[in-house]
N, C-alpha and C positions, 0 to 999 in steps of 0.2 A: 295324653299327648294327641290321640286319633283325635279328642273332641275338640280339643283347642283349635287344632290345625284347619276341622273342618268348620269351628266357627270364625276363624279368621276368613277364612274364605269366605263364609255368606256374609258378612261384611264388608270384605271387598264388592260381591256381586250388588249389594245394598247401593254400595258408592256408587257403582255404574249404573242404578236402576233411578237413585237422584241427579245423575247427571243427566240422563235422556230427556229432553229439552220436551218432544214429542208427546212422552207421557205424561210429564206433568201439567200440561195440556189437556187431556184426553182425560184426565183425573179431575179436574176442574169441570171443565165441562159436563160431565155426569155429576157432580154438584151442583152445578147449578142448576141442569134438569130436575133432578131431585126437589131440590127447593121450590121450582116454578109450579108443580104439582102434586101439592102435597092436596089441595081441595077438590083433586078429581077422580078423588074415591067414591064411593055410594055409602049413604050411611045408613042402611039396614044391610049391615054384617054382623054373620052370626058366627061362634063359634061351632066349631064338627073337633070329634074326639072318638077314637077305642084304639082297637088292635087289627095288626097281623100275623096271620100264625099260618103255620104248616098244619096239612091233614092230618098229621100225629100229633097237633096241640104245642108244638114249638113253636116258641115266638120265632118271626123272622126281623130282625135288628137290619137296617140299610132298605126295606121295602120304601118305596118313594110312594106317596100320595098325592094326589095334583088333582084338581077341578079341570075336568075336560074342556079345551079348549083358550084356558088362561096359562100363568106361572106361578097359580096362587096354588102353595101346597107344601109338602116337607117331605121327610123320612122319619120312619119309625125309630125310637131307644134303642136301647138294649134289650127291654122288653117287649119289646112290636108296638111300643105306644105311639099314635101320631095326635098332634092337635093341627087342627088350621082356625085361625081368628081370622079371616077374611071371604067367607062363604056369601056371595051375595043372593040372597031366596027372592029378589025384585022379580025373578024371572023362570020360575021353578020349572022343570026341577033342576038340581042340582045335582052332576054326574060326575063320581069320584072312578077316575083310571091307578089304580092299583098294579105294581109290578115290580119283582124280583128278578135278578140274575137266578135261571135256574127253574123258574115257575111261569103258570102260563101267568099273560096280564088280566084282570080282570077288573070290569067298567061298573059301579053301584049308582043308581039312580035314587034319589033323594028329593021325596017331597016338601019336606020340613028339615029345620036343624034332630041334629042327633047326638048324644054324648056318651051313646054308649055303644057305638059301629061293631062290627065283630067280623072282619072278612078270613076267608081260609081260599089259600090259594093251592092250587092243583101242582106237581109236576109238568114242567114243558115238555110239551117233543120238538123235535129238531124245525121243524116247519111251521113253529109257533115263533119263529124270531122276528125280529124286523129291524130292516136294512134302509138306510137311503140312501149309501155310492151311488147305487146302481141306476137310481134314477133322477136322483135328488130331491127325492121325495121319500116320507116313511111308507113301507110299504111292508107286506109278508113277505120270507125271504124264499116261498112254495111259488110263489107270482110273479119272480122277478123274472126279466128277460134275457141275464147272460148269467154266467159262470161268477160266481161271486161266494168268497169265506168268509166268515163273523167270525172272531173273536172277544169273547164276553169277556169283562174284568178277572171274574176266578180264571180264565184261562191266560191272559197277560201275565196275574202275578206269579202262575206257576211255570213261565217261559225262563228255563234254567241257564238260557247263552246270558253274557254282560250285557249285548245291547239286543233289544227289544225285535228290529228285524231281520238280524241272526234266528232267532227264534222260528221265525215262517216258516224258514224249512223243512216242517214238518204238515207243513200240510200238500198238497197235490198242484202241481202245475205252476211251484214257487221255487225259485232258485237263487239261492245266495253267493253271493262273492264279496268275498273279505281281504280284503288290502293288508288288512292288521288285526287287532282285536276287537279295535273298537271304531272302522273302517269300512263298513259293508252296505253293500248296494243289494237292489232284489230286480228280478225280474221275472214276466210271467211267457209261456209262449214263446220260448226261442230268443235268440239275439243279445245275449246276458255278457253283461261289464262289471267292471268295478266302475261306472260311473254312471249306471240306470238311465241311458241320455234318452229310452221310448219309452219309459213311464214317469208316474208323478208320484211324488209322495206329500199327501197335505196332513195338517194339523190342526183340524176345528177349520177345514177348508185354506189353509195358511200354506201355500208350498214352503217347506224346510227346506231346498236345496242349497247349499252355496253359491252365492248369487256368480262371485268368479268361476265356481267349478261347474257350474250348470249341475252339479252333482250332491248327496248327502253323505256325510260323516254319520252313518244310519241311523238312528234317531236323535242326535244329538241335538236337533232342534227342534224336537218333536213335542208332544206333551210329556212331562214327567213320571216316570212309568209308575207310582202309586194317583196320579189323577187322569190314570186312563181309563175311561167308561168301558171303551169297545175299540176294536179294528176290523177296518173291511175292506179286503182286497177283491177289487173287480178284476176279473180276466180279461184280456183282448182288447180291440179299442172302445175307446171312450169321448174321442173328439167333439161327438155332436154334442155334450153335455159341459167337457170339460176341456177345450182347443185344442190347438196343437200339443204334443209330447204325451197328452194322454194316448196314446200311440198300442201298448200291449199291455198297459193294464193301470190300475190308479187302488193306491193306499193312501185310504182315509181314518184317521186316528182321531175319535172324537173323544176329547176331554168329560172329567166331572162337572157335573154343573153342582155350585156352593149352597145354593138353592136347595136342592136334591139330597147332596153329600157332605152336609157340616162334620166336624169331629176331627182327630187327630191320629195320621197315622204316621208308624216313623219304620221303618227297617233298616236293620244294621246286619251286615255279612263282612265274614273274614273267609281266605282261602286259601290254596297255594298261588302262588306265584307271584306272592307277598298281595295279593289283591286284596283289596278293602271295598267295601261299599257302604253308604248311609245314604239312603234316601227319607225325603220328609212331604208329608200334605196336611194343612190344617187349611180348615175354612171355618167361615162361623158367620152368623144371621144376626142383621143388627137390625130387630124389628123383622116385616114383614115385607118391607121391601128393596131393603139394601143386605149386600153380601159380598163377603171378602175370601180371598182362598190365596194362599203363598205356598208353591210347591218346589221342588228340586234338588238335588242331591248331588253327593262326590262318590264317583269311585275311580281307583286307581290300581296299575298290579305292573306288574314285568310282559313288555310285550313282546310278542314273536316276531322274530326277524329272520327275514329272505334268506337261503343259502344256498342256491340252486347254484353247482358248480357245472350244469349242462350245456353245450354249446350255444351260443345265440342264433335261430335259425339264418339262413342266410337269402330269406326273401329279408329281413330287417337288415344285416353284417353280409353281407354276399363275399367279402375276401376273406370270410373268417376260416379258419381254420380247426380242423377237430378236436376233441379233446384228449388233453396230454402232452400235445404237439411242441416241440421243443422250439418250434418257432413262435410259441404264444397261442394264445388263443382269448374271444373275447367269450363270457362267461357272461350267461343271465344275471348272476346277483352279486357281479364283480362291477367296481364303477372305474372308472381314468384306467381300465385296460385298452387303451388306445392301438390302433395298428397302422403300420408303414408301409404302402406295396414301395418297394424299389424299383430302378429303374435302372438303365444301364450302367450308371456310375456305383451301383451297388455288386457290380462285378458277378458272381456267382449268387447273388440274392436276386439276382435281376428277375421280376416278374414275382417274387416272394412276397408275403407280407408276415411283416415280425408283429409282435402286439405285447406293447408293456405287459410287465404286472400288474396287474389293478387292486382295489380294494373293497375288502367284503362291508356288507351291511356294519358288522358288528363294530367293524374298525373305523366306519366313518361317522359311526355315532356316537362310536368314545365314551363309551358308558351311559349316555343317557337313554336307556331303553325304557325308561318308565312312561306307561301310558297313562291318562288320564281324561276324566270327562266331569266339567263343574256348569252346573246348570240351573240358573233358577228364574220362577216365573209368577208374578204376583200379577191377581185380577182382581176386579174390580167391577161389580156387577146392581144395576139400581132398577125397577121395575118403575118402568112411568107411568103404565099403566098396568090394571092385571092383565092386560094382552100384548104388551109391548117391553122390551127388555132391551135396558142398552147396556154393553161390558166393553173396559177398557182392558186390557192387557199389555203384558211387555214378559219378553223371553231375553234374556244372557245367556250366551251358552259357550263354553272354552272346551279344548281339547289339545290333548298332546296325542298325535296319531301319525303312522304314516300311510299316506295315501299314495295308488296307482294308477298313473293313466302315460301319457308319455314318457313319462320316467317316473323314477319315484319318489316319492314328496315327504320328506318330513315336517310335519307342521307342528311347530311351538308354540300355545298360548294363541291358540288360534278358534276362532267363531264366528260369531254373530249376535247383535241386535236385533231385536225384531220386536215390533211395537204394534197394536189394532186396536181401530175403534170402529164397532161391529151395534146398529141396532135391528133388532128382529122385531117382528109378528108372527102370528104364528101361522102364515100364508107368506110372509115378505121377508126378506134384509136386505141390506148396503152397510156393505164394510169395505174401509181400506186398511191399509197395513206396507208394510215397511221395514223390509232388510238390508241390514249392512253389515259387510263379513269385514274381516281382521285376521291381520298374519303375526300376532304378536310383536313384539316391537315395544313394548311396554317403558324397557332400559334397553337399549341399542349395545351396550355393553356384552351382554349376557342374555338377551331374547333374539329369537326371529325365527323363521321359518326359511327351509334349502332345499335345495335338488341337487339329491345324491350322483346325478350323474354328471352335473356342473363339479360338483365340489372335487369327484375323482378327478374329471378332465383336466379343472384348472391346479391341482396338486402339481399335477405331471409336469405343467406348464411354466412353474415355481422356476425362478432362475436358481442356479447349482452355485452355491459358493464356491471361486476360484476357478470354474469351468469358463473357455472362452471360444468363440468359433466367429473364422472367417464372417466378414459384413458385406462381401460381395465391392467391397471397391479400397482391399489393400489392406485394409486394418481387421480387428475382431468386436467382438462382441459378447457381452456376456451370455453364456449360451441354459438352455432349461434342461432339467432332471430328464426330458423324456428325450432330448436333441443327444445329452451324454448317454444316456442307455442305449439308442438307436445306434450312434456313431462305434460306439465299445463292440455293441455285437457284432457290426456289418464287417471288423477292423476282423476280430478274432474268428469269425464264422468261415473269410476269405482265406486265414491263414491256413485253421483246421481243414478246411476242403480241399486247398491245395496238400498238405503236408499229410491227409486220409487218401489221397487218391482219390478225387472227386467223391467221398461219401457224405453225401448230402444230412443223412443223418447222424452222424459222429459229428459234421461240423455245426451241426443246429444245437446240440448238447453242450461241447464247449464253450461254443457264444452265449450261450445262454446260462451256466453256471457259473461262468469268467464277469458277465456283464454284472449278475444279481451279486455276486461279492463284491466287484472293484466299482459298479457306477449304477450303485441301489438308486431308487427312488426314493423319497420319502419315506422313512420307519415307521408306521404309528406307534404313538407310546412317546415318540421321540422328542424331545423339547422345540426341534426344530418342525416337526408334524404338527404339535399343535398348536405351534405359535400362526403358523398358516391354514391350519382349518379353521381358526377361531376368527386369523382375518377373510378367509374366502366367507364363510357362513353370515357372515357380517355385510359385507360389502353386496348392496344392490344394482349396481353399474351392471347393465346388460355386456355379455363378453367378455364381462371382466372377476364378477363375483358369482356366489351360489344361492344368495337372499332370492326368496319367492315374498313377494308383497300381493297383498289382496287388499284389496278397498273399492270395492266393487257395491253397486243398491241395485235395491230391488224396488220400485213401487207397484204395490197394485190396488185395483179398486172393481169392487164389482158390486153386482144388486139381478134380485130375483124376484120375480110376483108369481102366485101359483092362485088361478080364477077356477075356483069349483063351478062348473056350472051344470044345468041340466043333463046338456047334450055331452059335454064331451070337457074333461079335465084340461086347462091349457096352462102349461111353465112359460114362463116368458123371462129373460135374464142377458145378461150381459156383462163385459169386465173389458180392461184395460190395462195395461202392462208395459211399466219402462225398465230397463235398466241402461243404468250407469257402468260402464266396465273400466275399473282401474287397476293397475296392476307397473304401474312405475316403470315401465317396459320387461320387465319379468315376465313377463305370460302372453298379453298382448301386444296390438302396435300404439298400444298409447305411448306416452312420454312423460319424462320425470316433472314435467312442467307444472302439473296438477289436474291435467283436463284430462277428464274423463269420455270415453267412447261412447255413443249415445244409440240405442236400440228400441224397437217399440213394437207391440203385436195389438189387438184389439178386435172384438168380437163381438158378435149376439148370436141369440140360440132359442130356439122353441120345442115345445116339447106337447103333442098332441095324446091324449088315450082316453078310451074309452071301454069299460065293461061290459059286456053282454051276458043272458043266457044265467039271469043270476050269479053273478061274476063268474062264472066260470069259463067265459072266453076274456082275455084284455088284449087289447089290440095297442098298438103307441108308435107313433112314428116321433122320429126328433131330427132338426137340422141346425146347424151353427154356419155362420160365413168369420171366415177370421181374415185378418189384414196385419201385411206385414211390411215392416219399412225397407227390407231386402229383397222381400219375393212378393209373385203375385197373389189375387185373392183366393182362399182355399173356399170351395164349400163341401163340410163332413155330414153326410144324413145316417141316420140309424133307423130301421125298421123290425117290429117285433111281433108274435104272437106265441101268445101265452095260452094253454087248453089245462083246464083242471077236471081231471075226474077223478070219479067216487064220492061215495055218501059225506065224504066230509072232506072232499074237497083235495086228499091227500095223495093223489098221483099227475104232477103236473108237468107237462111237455110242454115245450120250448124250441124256438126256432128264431131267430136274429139275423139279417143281416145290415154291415155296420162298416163306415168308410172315414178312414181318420188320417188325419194329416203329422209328420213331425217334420217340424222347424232344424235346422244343421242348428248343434247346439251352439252357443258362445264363443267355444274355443273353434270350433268349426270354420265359423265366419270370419273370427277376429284373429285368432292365436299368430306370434311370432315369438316363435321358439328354436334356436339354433340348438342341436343335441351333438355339436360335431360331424357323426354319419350322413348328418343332412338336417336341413333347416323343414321347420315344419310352419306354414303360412296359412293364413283364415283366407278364403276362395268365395268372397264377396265383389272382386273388383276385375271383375271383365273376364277371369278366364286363365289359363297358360299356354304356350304351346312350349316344346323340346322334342326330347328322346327318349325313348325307354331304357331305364338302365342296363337292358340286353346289351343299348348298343355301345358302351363300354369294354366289355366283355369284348363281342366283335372286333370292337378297333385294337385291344391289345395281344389278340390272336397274328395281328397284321400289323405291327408297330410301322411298317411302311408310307403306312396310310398317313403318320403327323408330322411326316415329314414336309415343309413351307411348299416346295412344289408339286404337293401331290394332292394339293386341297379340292379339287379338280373329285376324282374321285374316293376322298374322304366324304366329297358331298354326296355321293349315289352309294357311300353305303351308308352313312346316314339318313338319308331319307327312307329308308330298310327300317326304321326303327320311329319312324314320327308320332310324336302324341300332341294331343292338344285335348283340351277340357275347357269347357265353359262354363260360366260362375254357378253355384251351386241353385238346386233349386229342391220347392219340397220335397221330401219322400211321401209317397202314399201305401196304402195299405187295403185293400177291399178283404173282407173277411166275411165267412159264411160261417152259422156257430148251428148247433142240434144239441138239446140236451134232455134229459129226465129226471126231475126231481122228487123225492116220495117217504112219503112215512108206512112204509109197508105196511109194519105192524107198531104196535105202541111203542116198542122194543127195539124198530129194523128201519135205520134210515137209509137210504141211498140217492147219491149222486154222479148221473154220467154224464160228460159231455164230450163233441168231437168239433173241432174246429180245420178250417182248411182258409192261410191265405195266401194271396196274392201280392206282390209288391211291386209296385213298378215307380220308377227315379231312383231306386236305392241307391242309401248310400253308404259308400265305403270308402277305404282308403287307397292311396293312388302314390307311390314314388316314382318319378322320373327324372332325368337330368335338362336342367330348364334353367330360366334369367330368375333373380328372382326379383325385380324391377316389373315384371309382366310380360318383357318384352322378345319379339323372336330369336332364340337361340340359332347362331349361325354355326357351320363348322369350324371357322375360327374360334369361337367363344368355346365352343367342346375341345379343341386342342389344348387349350391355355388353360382351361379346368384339369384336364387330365393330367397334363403333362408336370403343373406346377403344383397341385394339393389334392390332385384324386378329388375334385369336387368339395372340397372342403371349408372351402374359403373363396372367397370373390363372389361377383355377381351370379356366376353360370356355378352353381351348385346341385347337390342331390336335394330335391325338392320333395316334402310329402303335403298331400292338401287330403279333404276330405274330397269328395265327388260322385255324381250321380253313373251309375254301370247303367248300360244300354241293355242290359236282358232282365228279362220281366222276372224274379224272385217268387218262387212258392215253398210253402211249409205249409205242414199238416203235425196234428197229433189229437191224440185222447186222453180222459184222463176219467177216473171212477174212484168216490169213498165210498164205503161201508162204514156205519156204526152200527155195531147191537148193545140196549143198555138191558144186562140182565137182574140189575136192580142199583139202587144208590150206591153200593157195594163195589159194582164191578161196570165198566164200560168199555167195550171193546170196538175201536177204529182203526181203520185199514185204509189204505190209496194207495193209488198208481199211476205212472203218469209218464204219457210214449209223446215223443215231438221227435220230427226229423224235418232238415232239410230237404227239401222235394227236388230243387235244383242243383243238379251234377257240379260238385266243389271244381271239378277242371273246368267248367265254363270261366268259373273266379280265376283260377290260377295262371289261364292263358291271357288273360289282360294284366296281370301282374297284381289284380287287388284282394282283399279279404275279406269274407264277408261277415265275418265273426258271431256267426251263428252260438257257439260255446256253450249247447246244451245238451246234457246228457239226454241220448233217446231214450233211453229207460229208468226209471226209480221206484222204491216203495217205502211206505213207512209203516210201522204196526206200534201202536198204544194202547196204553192200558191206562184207567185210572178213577177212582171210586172214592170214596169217604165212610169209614166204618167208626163204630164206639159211637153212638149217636152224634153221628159229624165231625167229633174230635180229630180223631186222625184222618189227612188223606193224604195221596200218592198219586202219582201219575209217571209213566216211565214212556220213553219211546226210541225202537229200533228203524234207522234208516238204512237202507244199502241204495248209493245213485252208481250208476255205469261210466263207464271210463270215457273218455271223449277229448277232441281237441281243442284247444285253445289259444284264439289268437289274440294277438293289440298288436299297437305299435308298438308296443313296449317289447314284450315278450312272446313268441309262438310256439308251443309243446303239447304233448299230451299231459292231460290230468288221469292221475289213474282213479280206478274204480274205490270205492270206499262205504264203509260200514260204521255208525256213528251210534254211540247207544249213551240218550241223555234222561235223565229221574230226579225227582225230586220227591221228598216226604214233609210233611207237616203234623205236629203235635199241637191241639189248643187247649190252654188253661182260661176256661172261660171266665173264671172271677179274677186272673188277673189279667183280662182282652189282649191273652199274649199267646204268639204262635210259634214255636223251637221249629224252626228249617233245617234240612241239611238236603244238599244236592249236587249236582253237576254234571259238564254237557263233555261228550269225547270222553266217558269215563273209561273205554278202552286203550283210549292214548292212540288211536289208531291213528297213520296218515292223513291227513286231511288238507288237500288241497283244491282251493275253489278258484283261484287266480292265477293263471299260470306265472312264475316271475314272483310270487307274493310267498311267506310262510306257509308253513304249516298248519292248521289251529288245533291247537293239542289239550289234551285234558286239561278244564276248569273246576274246581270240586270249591263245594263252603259250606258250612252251618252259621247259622244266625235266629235274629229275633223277630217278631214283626206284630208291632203294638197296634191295636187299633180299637179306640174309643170313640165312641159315635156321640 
């Protein structure tokens, strides 16, 4: 049943992959490249053939072999055997680069052909890796100039979370936050979301994010986690390299290349929470210059859902009331708990607010908790020359997840497209590419994508069969579930307080027991509940439904030249960037008409360094200028110097400073979002002015004050409370980095660094009571908000935008690993990692905004993990404890507590039959686990499985 089901789905993915107009495009055209040069080979080639093996005489199976300089080369059998039939000697010698995951690389120079090679490659140390995030070049990861992690493929496959950048959090100065299971964003250096809006996450240089959420469903569009080569997370900014939003840090996930890594690998996992996983990679060489590779996989399981029944702070609900409160109360992960302040016609509730029942996650998803993630991604790779390599690609990628950012999003059958036609040198490329996300919708019946706190609101909103209320000129009207609950309690609340003797609290229990019997809301379960969740879910009419539609593109286009010259190495590069933002008025201010919102950013960038002193001084400065169709022009510089001592090079010091820009994301600029509490608008078109919601508060201290002739001084104490904000502008960042990097001993690696920055335009978020036309709020316009919907409705509403804070933002922190390898047996790694906000949170809080700092200043992790039985078995476990802290969005505000997370995995290989028995899992203590405030828990994942791999 499991294989069927999941080859009906790469079947369907098939069908999407022959539909893409794009690719079969891009598929052609490297055909016919292909064809056009087939006579521009040289025809003295010879063949080169032996082995690779380990110091103890083990073959190593996956070692790659390549002609330095070209793409002409392969990977070793199972045996360590390589051949290459394309060796050209016109120009001898001929120098083979040699390297394993796990071993140093090592470069064989060759006079003549040879057939019987014999290389043995050494164990690596840590400073034997190489990186090119960091500079966009391959470099030694001992030489680089900031804070930067590798992850090699044995370390990817033994990452025991579902998705791939859940995983990071085990290493220093990376911090996750998870919406759901399969839902999580990272960030580095403070300022941490669920929707990573100051870092980048690319893929073979591809941003994944969701072109409408400016955000990632965490790897979901990433490479397929059996065709992942490596990961490399750079710390702090990165702008001068890689634009705007590269902001605190950039993950880069570079794919297999088919070339390198033919063969077949498949992994199959079962676990609790009914979770399934099957992942697949084949590639295969047809000839020497073309190559094929089809990757991706389904997994699926029960996902965790919100249940925070803690009060909503009340910088987000300011009338809200405590918990327990028999007058209501609104509840983080309750949705359509709506509240009423009264007014004098509410008698004894006067100045009260009541607040429905609302509805828990569980209930508004009616059973459909099942997560899923279906992803597949077929390349297409043709050598036109042996120095030049063109590859077509195309990614599908679905997911059933929910996501957090203003509210919270369940997305059905939801993804992206994503298409590239990429040709390199091995000095150059120009590639462009191309995303298009999707909110499911497949059959409008039974698909789409909602927002849970639409769907509560408009339940409440449901008209009440048989209920009928005054229409304000004589007759009635059919009245809603939340107008009957409101009306029942105000009726009984009045009688009990009178007939308790003014006890406010006896009459808020009655009303409130009286009301949830005789004038419920909505039952879930109820034939009437789901006949109306099924049409709200459905229905995309802004105001009216809870459908979220995405149909938003991405394009981009970039290219790079890297000039080796005598004096001094120089990058030269550049890209271009549109999106299209659609969202059928769901998210943005577009319109159901089809036209899409048009954006654009564009850039160049250089990159200066030069070696001294025997390499052991490298010096690099980099600058980029970016242009924006909303803001002015940024320019980001980065400056470096690198110092390496000792006999070999292995104690290296570092020092960076580095200036980056981020763009107000998508929703930033564009967003038009009504949440009820107040309307959330994109702050691209001139600005706002009003009040600050203090002065609400104020004026119902003074009811005097809305009275028609008193506007006089209603105007002087509003003016007590004035705001105004002009249109957003960039954020910037200046950062100063120090670090030390070292191989002590053969054994003892270490890495520390200290960072300290600065921010100035930050931005955060801002509610106030305002037009939301633009235009100036008078004190008339604030009486008729008050008096007639608390801000709710009309023009003059509770307003949130994004906006720049006038005081200048500093953070600092540290962070330091240790490894010692005491042999292939045993490896032991250690980090820590201190970040704090430098700037006093009350300077935030007396402008009314937040700065969402949400990172723990303290964390550590400790791992173990080795390979015993001559490599057969290996292990790897790892204990984290992160520190308790708070947490803000617009969504939710709390503290996260402290938390201790212990995740392992084990592996058995049957070498004759290229198969490996798994068993693992992440939160094996089932401890709390909260990274989002507002979001689940993420609680123990456990599975054993199989993992075939034929080369």
């Amino acid at each position: 049943m499991l294989f069927r089901w999941a080859f009906q789905k790469l079947i369907l993915c098939l069908y999407h992959t022959s539909l893409f107009l794009l690719m079969h495009k891009l598929y052609i055209f490297l055909l016919m490249c292909l064809l056009s040069s087939f006579g521009a080979w040289a025809q003295n080639e010879q063949v080169l053939s032996g082995t690779v093996q380990a110091e103890s005489g083990m073959p190593l199976p996956g070692a790659t072999v390549f002609i330095k300089g070209t793409y002409v080369g392969g990977s070793t059998n199972e045996e360590g055997q390589f051949e290459i039939r394309k060796a050209n000697f016109a120009n001898p010698p001929v120098v083979l680069v040699v390297s394993f995951v796990g071993y140093e690389t090592q470069e064989l120079s060759l006079s003549q052909p040879d057939n019987a090679i014999s290389i043995v490659l050494k164990p690596s140390a840590m400073l034997d890796q190489v990186v090119v995030a960091a500079s966009r070049i391959e470099e030694n990861i001992g030489q680089v100039p900031v804070t930067i992690e590798k992850l090699d493929r044995r370390q990817v496959e033994n990452i025991t979370t579902p998705d791939l950048v859940a995983g990071l959090a085990r290493f220093k100065s990376i911090d996750i936050s998870s919406s759901s299971m399969l839902s999580t964003s990272f960030s580095t250096r403070g300022f941490n979301s669920s929707r990573s809006e100051r870092v980048i996450q690319l893929a073979d240089y591809m941003d994944t994010s969701i072109p409408s959420l400016t955000s990632n469903f965490g790897n979901l569009l990433g490479a397929p986690i059996l065709d992942v080569a490596s990961v490399e997370i750079v710390h702090g900014p990165a702008s001068a390299l890689y634009g705007a939003n590269a902001f605190n840090g950039v993950l880069l996930t570079n794919s297999k290349d088919p070339f390198k890594d033919p063969g077949l690998t498949v992994r199959v996992r079962g676990g609790n929470r009914n979770m399934r996983d099957l992942q697949l990679r084949y590639a295969q060489k047809f000839g020497e210059r073309v190559a094929f590779k089809i990757a991706g996989g389904a997994m699926w399981a029960d996902d965790f859902l919100a249940n925070n029944e803690n009060a909503t702070d009340k910088a987000i609900e300011p009338v809200n009331n405590p918990v327990g409160s028999n007058l209501g109360y609104d509840a983080v992960s309750r949705y359509g708990d709506i509240g009423n302040t009264f007014g004098a016609s509410g008698g004894a509730l006067n100045g009260k607010t009541v607040f429905l029942p609302g509805y828990t996650e569980k209930e508004l998803i009616a059973g459909d908790d099942r997560t899923h993630s279906y992803k597949i991604a077929p390349s297409l790779s043709v050598l036109l020359t042996n120095r030049i390599k063109a590859t077509a690609d195309y990614k599908y990628a679905e997911a059933n997840t929910t996501y957090q950012s203003a509210s919270r999003y369940r997305f059905i059958n939801s993804g992206a497209h994503q298409a590239r036609l990429q040709v390199e040198g091995r000095n150059w490329f120009v590639r462009g590419y191309t995303t298009r996300d999707f909110s499911g919708g497949r059959d409008p019946q039974t698909d789409g994508s909602y927002n849970l706190g639409f769907l509560g609101a408009f339940l409440q909103t449901k008209i009440a069969p048989g209920f009928m209320v005054p229409n304000g000129m004589g007759g009635t009207r059919p009245g809603t579930y939340a107008e009957r609950y409101f009306g029942t309690y105000a009726q009984v609340y009045n009688q009990a307080f009178q007939a308790n003797g003014g006890n406010a609290e006896a009459a808020a229990l009655a009303a409130r027991n009286f009301a949830n019997a005789n004038a419920p809301v909505l039952r879930p379960g109820s034939p009437e509940f789901e006949a109306a969740r099924n049409e709200l879910v459905h229905n995309p009419t802004p105001g009216q439904g809870a459908r979220v539609i995405l149909r938003s593109i991405l394009n981009d286009g970039s290219a790079q030249y890297n000039f080796n010259t005598n004096v001094v190495d120089v990058i030269v590069g550049g890209a271009y960037r549109q999106y299209l933002l659609g969202s059928d008025g769901s998210l943005f201010e577009d319109t159901k008409d089809g036209d899409r919102i048009p954006n654009y950013e564009y850039g160049a960038y250089t990159q200066l360094s030069k070696a001294l002193f025997n390499d052991r001084l490298k010096l690099a400065a980099a600058g980029r200028i970016d242009r924006f169709k909303n803001f002015n022009t940024a320019f980001s510089p980065r400056a470096s110097i690198v110092y390496s001592a000792g006999g070999d090079k292995q104690h290296n010091f570092r020092v960076s400073y580095g200036r980056a820009f981020r763009a107000p994301t998508q929703n930033d600029q564009y967003i038009k979002l009504d949440v009820g509490r107040a309307i959330l608008l994109g702050n691209v078109r001139g600005g706002f002015q009003g009040y600050t919601t203090s002065a609400a508060a104020a004026v119902a201290a003074n009811p005097a004050l809305l009275a028609p002739s008193n506007e006089a001084n209603l105007t002087t104490t509003l003016n007590n409370y004035r705001y105004s904000s002009a249109s957003l502008k960039l954020e910037e960042v200046n950062s100063i980095e120090i670090g030390y990097r070292a191989q002590v001993t053969k054994q003892l690696f270490v890495d520390l660094d200290y960072y300290y920055n600065t921010y100035n335009n930050f931005i955060a978020t801002q509610n106030f009571i305002g037009n939301v036309d633009g235009s100036s709020t008078t004190a008339a316009n604030f009486r008729t908000g008050l008096t007639t919907s608390q801000f709710r409705a009309g023009n003059t509403r509770v307003i949130q935008i994004a906006t720049n804070v006038e005081q200048t933002v500093n953070s600092q922190g540290a962070a330091g690993t240790l490894g010692y390898r005491f042999s292939p047996a045993l490896t032991l790694t250690g980090n820590y990692s201190y970040n704090n906000l430098v700037t006093n949170k009350e300077e935030f809080d007396k402008k009314g905004t937040q700065s969402y700092f949400n990172t723990p200043k303290h964390k550590f992790n400790i791992g173990v993990d080795g390979q015993v039985l001559k490599n057969k078995l290996s292990y790897n476990a790892n204990y984290r404890w992160v520190d308790g802290y708070l947490y803000e969005s617009t969504f939710a505000t709390g503290d996260v507590p402290s938390t201790q997370i212990v995740d392992a995995q084990v592996g058995y290989t049957f070498s004759k039959l290229h198969t490996t028995l798994q068993a693992g899992g992440t939160n094996l203590l089932d401890a709390t686990n909260f990274q989002v405030y507002g979001a689940p828990s993420i609680g123990r994942l456990v599975y054993v499985g199989l993992l075939f791999d034929i080369k």
